[in-house]
LUMDO-700547 format. One record per atom (N, C-alpha, C, CB): residue in three letters; z, y, x. Coordinates in steps of 0.1 Angstrom, whole numbers, plus 5000, padded with zeros to 4 digits. Atoms other than C-alpha are relative to their C-alpha. Glycine has a CB too. Example, Ala and Ser with C-alpha at 12.3 -4.5 7.8 and 13.67 -1.06 7.14 Angstrom:
# residues 2
ALA500049885009ALA507849555123ALA500050125009ALA501250004990SER500049894991SER507149895137SER500850114992SER498650055004
This chain:
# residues 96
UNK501450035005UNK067648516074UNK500049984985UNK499549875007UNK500250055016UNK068748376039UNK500350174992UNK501549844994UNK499949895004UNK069348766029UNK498450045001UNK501150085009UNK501349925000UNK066148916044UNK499149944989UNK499150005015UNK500950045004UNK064248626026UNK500050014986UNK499749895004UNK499549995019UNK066248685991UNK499550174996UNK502449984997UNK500149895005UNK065449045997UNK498349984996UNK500550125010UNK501349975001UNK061648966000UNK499749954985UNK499049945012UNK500450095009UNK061548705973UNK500250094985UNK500949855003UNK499849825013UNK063149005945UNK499050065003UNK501550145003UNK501049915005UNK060849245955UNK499049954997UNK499750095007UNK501950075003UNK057348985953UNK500449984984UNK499349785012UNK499749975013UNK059248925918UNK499950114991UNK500949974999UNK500049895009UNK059849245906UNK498150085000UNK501550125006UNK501549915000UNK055949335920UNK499149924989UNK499050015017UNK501150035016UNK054849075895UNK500149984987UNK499349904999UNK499549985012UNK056749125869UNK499250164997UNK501949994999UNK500449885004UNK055349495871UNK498749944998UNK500250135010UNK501350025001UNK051549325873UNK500349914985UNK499249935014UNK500350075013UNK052549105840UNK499850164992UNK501349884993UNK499749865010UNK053849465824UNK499050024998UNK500750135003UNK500749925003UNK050949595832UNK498749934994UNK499950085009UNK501250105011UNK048549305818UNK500150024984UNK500349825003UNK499349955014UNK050549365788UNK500350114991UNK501149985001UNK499949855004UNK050749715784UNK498950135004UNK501350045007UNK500949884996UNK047449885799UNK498749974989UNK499649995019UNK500550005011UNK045250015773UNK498449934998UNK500050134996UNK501550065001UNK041749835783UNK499749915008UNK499150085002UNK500450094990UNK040249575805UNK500050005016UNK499049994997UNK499649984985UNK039849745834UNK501350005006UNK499550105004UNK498750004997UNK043249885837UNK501149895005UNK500450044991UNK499350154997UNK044549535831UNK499749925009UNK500049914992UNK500550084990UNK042549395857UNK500650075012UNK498450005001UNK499649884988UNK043349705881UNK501749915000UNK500050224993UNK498850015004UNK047149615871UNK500549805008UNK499850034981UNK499450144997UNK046849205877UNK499249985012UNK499849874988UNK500549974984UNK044649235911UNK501250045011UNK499050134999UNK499249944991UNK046549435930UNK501749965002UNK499850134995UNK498750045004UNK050349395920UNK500749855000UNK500050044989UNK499750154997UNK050049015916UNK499649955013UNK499249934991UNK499950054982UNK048849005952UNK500850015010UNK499350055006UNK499250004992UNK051249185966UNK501549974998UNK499850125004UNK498850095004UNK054148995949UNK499649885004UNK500549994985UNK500250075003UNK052948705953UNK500349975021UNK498949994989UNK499349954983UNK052748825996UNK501549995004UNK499950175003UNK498650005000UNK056048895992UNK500949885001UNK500350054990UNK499650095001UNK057148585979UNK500049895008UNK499649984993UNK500450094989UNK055248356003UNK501050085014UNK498150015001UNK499249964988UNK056848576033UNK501550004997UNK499650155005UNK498650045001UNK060448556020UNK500049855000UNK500850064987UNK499950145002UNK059748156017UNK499749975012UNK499249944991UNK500350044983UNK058548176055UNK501450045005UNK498550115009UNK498850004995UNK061848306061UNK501049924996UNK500350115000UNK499150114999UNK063848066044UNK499949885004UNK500449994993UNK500150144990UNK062247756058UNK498650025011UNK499649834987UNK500949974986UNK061047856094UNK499149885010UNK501350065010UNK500850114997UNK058747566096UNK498950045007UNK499749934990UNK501750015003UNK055147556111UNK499650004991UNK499449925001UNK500750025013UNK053847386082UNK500350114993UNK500549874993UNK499549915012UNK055647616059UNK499350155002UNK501950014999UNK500649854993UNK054147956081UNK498849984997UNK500150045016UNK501650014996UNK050747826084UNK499849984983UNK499349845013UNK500350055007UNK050647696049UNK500350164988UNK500749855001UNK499749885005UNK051848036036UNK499350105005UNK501350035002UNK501349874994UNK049548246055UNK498850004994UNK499349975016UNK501349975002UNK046648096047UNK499549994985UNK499249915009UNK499749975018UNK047748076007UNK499850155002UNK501949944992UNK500649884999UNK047748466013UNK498850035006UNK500650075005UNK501149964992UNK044648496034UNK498849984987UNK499949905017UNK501150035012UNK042448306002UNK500750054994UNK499549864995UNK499349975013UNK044748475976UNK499450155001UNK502049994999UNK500749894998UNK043648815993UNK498450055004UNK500650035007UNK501950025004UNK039748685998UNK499449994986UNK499549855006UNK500750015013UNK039348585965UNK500550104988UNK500149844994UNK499749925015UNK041148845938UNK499250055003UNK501350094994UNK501349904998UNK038849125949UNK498849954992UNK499650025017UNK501050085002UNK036048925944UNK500249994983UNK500249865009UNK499950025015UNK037348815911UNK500050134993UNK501349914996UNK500449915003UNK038049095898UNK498650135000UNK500850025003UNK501249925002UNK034949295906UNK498749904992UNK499550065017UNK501050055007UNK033049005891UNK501050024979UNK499649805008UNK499149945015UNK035449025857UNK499550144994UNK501650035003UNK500549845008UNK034749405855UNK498349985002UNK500750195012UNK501349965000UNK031149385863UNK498849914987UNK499649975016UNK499850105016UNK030849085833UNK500450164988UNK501849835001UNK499449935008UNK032749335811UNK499150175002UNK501649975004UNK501249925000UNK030049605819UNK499150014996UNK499650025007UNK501350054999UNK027349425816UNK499949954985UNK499849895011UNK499750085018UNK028549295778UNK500350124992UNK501549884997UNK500449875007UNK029049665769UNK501950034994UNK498449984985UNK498749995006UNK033149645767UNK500150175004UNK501249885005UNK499649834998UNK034450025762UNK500950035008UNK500450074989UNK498449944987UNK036550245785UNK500850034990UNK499850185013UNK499049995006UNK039350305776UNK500250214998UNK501049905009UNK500449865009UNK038750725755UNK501650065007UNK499949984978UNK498849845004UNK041651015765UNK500150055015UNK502249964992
């Protein structure tokens, strides 16, 4: 178990180390939003499910579920209000 959960807990790391990169490195608003939505969700999945496998608790399952269940109700949400602010104020696409 302490393997599978070391494997999950690296990859939910490396998925949000790629969503900082890309907060950091994509040329406009959206992108960056596209970039920390997505990527930071599914690291963050990750993470929580390798932490269910190293302490196979109730509490710890239930309490890790439903941390993903609102983590994947509300980005969406956020983000489409973020870009639709950033529309609505006249920020530019990103040109090429």
């Amino acid at each position: 178990m302490i393997i599978l959960a070391s494997i999950h807990i690296l990859a939910g790391a490396a998925f949000s180390l790629i969503a900082a990169l890309g907060v950091v490195r994509m040329p406009d608003l959206y992108c960056r939003m596209h970039a920390a939505t997505k990527a930071g969700a599914f690291g963050l999945s990750l993470i929580l499910i390798g932490i269910c496998f190293l302490v196979p608790e109730p509490r710890v399952i239930i309490q890790s579920l439903l941390i993903v269940a609102f983590f994947y109700l509300t980005t969406p949400i956020a983000g489409q209000m973020i870009g639709r602010a950033a529309v609505m104020r006249g920020v530019p696409f990103w040109k090429k």
